[in-house]
Biopython code that builds the backbone (N, CA, C, O; Angstrom):
import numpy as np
from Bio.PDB.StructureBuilder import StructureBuilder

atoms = [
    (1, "UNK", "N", (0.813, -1.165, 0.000)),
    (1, "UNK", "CA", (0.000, 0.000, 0.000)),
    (1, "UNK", "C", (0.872, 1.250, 0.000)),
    (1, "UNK", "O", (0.636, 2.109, -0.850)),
    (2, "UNK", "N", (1.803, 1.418, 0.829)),
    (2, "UNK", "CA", (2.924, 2.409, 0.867)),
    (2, "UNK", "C", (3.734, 2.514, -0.676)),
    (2, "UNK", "O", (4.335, 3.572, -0.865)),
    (3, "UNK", "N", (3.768, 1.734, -1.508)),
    (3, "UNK", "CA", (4.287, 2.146, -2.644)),
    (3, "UNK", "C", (3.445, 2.297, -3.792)),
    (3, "UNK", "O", (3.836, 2.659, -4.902)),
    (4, "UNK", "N", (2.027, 1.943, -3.410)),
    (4, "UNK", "CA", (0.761, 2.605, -4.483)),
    (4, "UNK", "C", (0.730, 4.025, -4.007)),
    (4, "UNK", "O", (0.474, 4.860, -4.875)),
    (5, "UNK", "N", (0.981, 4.522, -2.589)),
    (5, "UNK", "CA", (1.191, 5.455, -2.187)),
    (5, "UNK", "C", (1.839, 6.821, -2.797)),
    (5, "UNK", "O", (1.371, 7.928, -3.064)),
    (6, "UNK", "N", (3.284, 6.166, -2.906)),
    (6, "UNK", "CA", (4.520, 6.462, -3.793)),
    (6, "UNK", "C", (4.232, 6.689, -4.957)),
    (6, "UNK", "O", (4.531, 7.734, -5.534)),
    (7, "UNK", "N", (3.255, 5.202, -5.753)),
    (7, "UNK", "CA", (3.649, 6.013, -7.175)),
    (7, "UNK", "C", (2.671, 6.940, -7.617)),
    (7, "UNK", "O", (2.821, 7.522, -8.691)),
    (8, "UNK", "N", (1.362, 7.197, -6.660)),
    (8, "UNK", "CA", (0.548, 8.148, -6.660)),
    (8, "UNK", "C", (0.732, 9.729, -6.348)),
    (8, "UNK", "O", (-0.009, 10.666, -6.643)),
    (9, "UNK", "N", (1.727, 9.717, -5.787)),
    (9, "UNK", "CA", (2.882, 11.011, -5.745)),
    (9, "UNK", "C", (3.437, 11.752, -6.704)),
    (9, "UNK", "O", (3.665, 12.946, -6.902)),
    (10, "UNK", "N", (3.654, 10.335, -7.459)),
    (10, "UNK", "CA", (4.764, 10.585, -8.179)),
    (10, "UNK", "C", (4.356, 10.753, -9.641)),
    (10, "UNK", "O", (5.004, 11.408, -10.458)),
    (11, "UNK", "N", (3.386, 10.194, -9.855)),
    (11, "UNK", "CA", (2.575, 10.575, -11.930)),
    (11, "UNK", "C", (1.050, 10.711, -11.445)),
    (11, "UNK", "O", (0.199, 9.889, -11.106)),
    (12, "UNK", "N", (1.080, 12.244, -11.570)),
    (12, "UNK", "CA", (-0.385, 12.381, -11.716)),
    (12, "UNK", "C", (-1.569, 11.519, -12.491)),
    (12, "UNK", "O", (-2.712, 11.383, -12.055)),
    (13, "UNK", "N", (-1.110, 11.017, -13.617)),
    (13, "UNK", "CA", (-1.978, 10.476, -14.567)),
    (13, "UNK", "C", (-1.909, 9.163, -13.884)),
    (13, "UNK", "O", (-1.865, 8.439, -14.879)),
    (14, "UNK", "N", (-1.881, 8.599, -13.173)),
    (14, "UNK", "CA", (-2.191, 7.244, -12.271)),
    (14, "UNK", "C", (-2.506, 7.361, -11.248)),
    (14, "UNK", "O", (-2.825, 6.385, -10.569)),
    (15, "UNK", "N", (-2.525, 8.583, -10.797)),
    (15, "UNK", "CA", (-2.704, 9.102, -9.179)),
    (15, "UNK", "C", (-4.347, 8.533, -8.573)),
    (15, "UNK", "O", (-4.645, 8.222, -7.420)),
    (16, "UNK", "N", (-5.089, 8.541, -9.625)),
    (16, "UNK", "CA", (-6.700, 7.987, -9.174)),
    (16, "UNK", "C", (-6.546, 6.637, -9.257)),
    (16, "UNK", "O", (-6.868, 6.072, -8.212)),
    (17, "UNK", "N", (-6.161, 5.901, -10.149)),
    (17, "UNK", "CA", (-6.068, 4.482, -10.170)),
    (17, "UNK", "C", (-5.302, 4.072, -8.577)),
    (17, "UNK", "O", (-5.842, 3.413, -7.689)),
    (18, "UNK", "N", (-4.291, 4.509, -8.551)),
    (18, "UNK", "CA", (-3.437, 4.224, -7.396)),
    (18, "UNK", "C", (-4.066, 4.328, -6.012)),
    (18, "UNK", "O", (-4.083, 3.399, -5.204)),
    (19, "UNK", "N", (-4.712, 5.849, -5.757)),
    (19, "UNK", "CA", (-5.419, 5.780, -4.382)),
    (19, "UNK", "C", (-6.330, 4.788, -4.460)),
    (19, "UNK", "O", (-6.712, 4.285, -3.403)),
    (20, "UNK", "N", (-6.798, 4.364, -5.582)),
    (20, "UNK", "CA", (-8.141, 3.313, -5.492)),
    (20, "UNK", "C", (-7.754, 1.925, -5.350)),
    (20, "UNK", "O", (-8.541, 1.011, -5.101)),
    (21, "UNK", "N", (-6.601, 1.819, -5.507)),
    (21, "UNK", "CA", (-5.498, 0.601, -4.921)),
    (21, "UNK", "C", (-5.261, 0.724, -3.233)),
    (21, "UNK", "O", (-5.590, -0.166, -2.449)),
    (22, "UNK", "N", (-4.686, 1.883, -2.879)),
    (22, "UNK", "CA", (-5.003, 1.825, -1.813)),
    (22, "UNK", "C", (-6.748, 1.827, -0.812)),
    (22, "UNK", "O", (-6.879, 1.207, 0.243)),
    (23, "UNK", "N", (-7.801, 2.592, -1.417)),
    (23, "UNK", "CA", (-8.719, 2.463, -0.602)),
    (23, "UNK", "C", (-9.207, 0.809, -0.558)),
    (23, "UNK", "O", (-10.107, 0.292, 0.103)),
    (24, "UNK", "N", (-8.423, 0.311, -1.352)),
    (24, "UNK", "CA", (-8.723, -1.434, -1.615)),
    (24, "UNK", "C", (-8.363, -2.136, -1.011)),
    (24, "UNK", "O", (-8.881, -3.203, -0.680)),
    (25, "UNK", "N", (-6.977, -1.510, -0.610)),
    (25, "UNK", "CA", (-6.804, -1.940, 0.855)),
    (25, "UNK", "C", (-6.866, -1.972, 2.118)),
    (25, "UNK", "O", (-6.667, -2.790, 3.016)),
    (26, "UNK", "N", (-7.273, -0.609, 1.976)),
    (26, "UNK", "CA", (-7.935, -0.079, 3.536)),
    (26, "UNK", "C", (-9.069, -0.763, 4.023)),
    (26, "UNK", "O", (-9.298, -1.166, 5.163)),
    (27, "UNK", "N", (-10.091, -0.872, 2.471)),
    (27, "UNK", "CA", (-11.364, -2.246, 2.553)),
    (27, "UNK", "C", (-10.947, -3.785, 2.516)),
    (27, "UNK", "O", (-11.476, -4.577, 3.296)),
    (28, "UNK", "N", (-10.193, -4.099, 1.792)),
    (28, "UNK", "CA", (-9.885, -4.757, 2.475)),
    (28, "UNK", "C", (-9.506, -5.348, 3.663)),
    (28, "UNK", "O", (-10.077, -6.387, 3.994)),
    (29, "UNK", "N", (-8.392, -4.733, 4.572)),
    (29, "UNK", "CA", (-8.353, -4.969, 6.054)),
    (29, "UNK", "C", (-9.259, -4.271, 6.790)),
    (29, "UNK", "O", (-8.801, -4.315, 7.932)),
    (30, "UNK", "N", (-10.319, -3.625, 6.812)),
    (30, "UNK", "CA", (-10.803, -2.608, 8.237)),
    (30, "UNK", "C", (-10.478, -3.100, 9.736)),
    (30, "UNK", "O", (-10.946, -2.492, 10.699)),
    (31, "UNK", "N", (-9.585, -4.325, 9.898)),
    (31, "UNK", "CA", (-9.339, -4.084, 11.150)),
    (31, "UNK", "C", (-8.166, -3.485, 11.325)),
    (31, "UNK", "O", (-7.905, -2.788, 12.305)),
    (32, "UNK", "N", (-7.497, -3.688, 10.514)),
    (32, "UNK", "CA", (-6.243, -2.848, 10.627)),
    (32, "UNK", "C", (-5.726, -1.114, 10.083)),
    (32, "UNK", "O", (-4.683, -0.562, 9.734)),
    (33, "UNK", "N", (-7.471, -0.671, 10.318)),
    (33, "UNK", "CA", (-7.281, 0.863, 10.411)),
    (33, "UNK", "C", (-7.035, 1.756, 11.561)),
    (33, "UNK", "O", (-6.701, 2.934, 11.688)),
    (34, "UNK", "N", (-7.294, 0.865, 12.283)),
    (34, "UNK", "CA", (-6.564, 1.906, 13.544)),
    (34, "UNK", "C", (-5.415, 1.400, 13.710)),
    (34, "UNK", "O", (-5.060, 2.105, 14.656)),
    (35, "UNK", "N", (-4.233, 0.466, 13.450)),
    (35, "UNK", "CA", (-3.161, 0.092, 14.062)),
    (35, "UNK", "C", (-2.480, 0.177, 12.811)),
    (35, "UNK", "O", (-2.229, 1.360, 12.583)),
    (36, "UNK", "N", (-2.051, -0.625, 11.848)),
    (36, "UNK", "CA", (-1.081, -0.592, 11.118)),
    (36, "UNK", "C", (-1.344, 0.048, 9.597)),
    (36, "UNK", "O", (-0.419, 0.153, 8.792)),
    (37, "UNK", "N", (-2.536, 0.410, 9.334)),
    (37, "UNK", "CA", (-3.044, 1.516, 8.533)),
    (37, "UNK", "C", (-3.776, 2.532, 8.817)),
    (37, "UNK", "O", (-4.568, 2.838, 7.927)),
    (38, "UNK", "N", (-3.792, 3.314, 9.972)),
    (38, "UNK", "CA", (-3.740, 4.160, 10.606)),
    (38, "UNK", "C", (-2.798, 5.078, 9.476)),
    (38, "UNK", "O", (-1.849, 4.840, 8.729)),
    (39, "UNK", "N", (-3.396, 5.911, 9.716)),
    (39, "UNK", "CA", (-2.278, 7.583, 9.201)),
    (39, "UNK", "C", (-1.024, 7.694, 10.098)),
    (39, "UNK", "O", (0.031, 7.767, 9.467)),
    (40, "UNK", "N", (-0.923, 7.724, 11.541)),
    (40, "UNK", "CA", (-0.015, 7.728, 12.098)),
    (40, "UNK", "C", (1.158, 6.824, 11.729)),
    (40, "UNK", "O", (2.306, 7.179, 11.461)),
    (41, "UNK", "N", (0.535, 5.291, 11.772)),
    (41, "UNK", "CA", (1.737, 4.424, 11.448)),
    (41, "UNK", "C", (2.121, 4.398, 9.837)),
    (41, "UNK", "O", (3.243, 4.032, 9.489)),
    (42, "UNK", "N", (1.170, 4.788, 8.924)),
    (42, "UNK", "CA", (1.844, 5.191, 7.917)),
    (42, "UNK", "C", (2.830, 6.710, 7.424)),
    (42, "UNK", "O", (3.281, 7.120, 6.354)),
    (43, "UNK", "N", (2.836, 7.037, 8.357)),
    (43, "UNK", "CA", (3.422, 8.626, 8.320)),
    (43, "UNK", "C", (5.165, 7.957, 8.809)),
    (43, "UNK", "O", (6.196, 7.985, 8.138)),
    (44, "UNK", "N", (4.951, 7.442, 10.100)),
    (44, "UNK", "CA", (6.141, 6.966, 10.153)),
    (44, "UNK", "C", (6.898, 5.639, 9.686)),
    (44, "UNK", "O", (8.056, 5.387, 10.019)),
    (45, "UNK", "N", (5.904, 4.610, 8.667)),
    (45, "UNK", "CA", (6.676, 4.218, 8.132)),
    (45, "UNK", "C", (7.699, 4.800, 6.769)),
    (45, "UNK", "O", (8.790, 4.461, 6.312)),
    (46, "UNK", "N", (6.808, 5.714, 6.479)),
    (46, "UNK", "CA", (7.356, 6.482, 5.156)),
    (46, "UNK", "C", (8.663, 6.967, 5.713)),
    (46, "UNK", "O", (9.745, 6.730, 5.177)),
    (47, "UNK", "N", (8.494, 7.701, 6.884)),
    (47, "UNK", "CA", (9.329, 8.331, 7.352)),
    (47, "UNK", "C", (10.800, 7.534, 8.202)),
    (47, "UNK", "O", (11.684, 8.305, 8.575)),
    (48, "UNK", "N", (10.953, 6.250, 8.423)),
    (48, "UNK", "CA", (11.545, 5.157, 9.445)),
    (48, "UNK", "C", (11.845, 4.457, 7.998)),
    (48, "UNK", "O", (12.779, 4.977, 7.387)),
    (49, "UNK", "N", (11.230, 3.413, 7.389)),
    (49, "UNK", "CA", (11.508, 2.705, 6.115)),
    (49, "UNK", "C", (11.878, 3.733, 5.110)),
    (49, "UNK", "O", (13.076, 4.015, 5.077)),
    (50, "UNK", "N", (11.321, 4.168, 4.526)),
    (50, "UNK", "CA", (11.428, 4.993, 3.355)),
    (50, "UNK", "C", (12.203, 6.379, 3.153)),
    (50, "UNK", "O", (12.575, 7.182, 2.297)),
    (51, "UNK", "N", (12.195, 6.185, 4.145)),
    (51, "UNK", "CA", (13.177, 7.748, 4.616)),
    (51, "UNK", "C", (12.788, 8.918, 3.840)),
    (51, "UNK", "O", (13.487, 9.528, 3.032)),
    (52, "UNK", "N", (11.778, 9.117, 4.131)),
    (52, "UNK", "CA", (10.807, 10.168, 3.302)),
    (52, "UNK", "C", (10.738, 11.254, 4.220)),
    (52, "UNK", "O", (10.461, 10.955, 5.381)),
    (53, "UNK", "N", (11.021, 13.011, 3.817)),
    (53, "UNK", "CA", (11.378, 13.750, 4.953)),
    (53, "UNK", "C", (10.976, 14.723, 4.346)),
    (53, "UNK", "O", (11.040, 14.777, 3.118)),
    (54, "UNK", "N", (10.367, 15.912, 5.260)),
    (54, "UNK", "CA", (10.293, 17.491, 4.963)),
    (54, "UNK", "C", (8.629, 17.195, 4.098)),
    (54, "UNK", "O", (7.830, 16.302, 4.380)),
    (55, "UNK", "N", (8.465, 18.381, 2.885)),
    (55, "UNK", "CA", (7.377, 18.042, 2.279)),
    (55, "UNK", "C", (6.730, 17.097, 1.533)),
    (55, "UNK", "O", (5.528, 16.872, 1.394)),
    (56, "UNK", "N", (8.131, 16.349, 0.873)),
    (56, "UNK", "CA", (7.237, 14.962, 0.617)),
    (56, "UNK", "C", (6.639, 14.395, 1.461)),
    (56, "UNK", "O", (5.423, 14.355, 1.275)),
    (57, "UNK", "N", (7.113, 13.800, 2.581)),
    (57, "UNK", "CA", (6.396, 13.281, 3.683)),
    (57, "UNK", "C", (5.018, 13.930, 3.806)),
    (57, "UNK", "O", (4.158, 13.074, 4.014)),
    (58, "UNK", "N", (4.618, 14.970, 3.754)),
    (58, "UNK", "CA", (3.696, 16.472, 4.251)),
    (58, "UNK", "C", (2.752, 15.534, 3.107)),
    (58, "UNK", "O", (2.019, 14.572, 3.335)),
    (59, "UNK", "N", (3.081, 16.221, 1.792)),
    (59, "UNK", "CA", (2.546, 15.546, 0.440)),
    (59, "UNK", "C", (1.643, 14.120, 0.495)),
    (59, "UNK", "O", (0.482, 13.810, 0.232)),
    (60, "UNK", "N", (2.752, 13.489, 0.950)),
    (60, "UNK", "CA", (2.091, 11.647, 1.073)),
    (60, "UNK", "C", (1.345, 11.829, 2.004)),
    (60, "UNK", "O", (0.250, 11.879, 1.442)),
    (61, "UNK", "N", (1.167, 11.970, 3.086)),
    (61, "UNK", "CA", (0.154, 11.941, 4.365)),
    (61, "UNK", "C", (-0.921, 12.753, 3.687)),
    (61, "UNK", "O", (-2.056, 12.279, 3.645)),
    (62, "UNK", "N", (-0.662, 13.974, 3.133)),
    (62, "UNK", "CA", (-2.159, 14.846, 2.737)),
    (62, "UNK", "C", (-2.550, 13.401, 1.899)),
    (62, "UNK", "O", (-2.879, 12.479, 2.645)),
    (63, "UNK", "N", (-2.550, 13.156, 0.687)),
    (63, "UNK", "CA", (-2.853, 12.234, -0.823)),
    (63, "UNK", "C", (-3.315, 11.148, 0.319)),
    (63, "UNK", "O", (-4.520, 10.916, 0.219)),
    (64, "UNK", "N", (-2.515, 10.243, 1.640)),
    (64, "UNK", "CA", (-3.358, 9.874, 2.196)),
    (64, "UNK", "C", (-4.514, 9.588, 2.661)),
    (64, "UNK", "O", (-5.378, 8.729, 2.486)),
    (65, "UNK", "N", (-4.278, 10.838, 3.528)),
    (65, "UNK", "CA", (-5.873, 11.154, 4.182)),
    (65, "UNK", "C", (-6.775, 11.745, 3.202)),
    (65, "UNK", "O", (-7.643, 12.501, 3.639)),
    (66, "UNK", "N", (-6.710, 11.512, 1.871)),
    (66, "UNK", "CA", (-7.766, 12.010, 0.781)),
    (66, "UNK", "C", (-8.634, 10.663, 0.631)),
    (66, "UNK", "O", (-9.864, 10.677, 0.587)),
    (67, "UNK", "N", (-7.878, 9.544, 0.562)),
    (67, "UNK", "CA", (-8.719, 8.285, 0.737)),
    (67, "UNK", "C", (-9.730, 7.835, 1.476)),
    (67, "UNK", "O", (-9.512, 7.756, 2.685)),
    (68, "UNK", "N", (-10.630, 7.564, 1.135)),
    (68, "UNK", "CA", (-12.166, 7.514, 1.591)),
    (68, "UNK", "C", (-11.920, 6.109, 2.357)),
    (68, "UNK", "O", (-11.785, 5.078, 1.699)),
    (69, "UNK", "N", (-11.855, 6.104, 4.102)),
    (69, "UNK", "CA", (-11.883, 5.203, 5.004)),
    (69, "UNK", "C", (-12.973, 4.221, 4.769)),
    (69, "UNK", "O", (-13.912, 4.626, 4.083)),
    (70, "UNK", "N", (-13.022, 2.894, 5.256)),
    (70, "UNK", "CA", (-14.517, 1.893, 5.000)),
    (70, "UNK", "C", (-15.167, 2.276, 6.271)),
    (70, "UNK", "O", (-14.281, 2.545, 7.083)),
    (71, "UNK", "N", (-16.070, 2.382, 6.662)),
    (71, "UNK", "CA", (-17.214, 2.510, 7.882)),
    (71, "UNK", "C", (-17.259, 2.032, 8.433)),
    (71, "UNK", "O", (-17.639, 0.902, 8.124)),
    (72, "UNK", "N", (-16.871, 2.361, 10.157)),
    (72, "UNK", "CA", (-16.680, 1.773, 11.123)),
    (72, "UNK", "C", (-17.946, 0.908, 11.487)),
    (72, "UNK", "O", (-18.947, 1.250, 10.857)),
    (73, "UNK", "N", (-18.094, 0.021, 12.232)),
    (73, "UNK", "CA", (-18.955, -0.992, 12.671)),
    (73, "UNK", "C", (-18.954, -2.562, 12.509)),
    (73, "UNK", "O", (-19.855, -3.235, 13.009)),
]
sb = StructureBuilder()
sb.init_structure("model")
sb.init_model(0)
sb.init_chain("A")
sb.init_seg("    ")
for serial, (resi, resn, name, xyz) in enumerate(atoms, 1):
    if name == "N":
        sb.init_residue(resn, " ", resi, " ")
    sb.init_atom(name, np.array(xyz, "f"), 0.0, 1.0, " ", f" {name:<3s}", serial, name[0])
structure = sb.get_structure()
């Protein structure tokens, strides 16, 4: 998910396909939206793995949190 992330950053003209890769995965797991797909733990994996720093980092977390979460319950 972190590198659909990436290449959604990175070429606009795939940027919708890509988040929709990720919201696929976010639906896919919903239990793992509060713990390991959480915004938080993806902020610092970018940032710890990927060594992603300053405004890119800023960048990826916004394009993040643009992704439409699945509904809690």
């Amino acid at each position: 998910m972190v590198l659909k992330l990436l290449a959604a950053a990175a070429n606009r003209r795939r940027r919708a396909r890509d988040l929709a890769d990720v919201q696929g995965a976010l639906e896919a797991f919903p239990e793992r939206a509060a713990t390991s797909l959480s915004i938080a733990r993806v902020r610092a994996r970018l940032r710890d793995v990927y060594a992603v720093q300053g405004q890119r980092l800023k960048t990826l977390v916004a394009l993040f949190r643009q992704v439409p979460r699945p509904a809690r319950g």
